[in-house]
N, C-alpha and C positions, 0 to 999 in steps of 0.2 A: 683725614682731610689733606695732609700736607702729601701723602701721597697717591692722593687721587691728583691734586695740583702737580706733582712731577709727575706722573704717569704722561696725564694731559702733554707739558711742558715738551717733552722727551717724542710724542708722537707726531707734534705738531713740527718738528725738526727734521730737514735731510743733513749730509753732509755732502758740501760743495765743493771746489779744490780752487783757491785763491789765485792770482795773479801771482803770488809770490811762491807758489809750487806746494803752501801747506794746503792742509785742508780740514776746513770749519762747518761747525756746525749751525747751519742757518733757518730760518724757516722755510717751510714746503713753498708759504705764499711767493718767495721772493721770485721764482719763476713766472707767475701770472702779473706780479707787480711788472717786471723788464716787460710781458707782453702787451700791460695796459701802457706804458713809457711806450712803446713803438708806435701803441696807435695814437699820439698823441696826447696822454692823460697828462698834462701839466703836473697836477700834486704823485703822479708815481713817478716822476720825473725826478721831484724833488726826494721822494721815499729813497730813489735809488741811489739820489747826490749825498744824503743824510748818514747813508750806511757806512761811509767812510769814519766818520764820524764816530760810529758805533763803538760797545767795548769791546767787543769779540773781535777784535782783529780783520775783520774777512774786507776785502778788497775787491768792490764789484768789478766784474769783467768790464763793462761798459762806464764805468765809472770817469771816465776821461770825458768821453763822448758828451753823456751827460751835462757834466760841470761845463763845458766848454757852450755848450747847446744855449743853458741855462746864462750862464752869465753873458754871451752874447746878449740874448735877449732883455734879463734884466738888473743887469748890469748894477748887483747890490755888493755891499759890502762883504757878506761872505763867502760868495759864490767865485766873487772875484780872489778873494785869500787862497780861497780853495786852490781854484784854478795855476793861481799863482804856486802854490805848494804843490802841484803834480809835473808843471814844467821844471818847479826846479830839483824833484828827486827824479824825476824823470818815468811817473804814474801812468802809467796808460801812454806814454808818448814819448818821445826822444825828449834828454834831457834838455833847459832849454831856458839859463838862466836871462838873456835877453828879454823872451815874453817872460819869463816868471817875473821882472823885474818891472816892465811896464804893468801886470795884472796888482801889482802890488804895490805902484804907485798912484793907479787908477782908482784902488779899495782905499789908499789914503785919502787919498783928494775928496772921496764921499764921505768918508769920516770925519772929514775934517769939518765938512758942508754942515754936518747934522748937529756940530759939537756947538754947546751954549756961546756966549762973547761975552767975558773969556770963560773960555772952555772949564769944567769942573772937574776935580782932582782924580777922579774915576776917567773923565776923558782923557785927559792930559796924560795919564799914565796911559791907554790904550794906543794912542797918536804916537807915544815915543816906541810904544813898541815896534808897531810898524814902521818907523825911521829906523829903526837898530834890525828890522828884518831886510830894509831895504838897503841898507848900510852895508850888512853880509852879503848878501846880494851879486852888490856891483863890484867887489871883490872878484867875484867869481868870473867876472867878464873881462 
């Protein structure tokens, strides 16, 4: 059984070549995923923002694009982190700690909106992190 499940695992796989010049091994789908994302599929939109996220390292091409598309429009808290975290290594886009700076004060300001009165010791810890991201930050400016 276990390797019929890796056989599986193993075909269902190409290897892609990252933004960052390695190259991973990802699934076949994620090419028809980027083509459902063009034609405006909302949720392969998000498949494609999520992959960063992933543990396999791999770094979508269009991964900028995406995150940028998305938190335009719905302007959530993690979308906005995100965003804010590819202007400031400089992901898909010139570096660019100004916007990473406001996307990161944007993703506080909702977090902050969402948090209990007064906020619970889970939030309170979340909120300071994002002050000490923004903190680093504006260093850099």
């Amino acid at each position: 059984m276990f390797r019929l499940m890796q056989k599986f695992w193993n075909t269902d796989k190409e290897m892609l070549q990252g933004k960052d010049g390695k190259t991973y091994m990802v699934k076949k789908s994620y090419k028809s995923l980027v083509q459902r994302a063009e034609r405006g599929n909302e949720q392969a939109q998000f498949a494609v923002v999520k992959l960063y996220n992933s543990d396999d390292g791999y770094i979508p091409e269009d991964l900028f694009k995406w995150t940028k598309h998305l938190a335009d429009i719905k302007k959530t808290e993690p979308l906005l982190m995100q965003l804010g975290e590819l202007y400031e290594k400089g992901i898909g886009t010139q570096m660019n700690p100004s916007k990473a700076l406001n996307c990161y004060e944007m993703a506080y300001n909702i977090a902050a909106s969402h948090c209990a009165n007064p906020p619970e010791p889970a939030e309170k810890e979340h909120l300071l992190s994002i002050r000490m991201l923004i903190k680093e930050v504006r260093k850099k400016i």
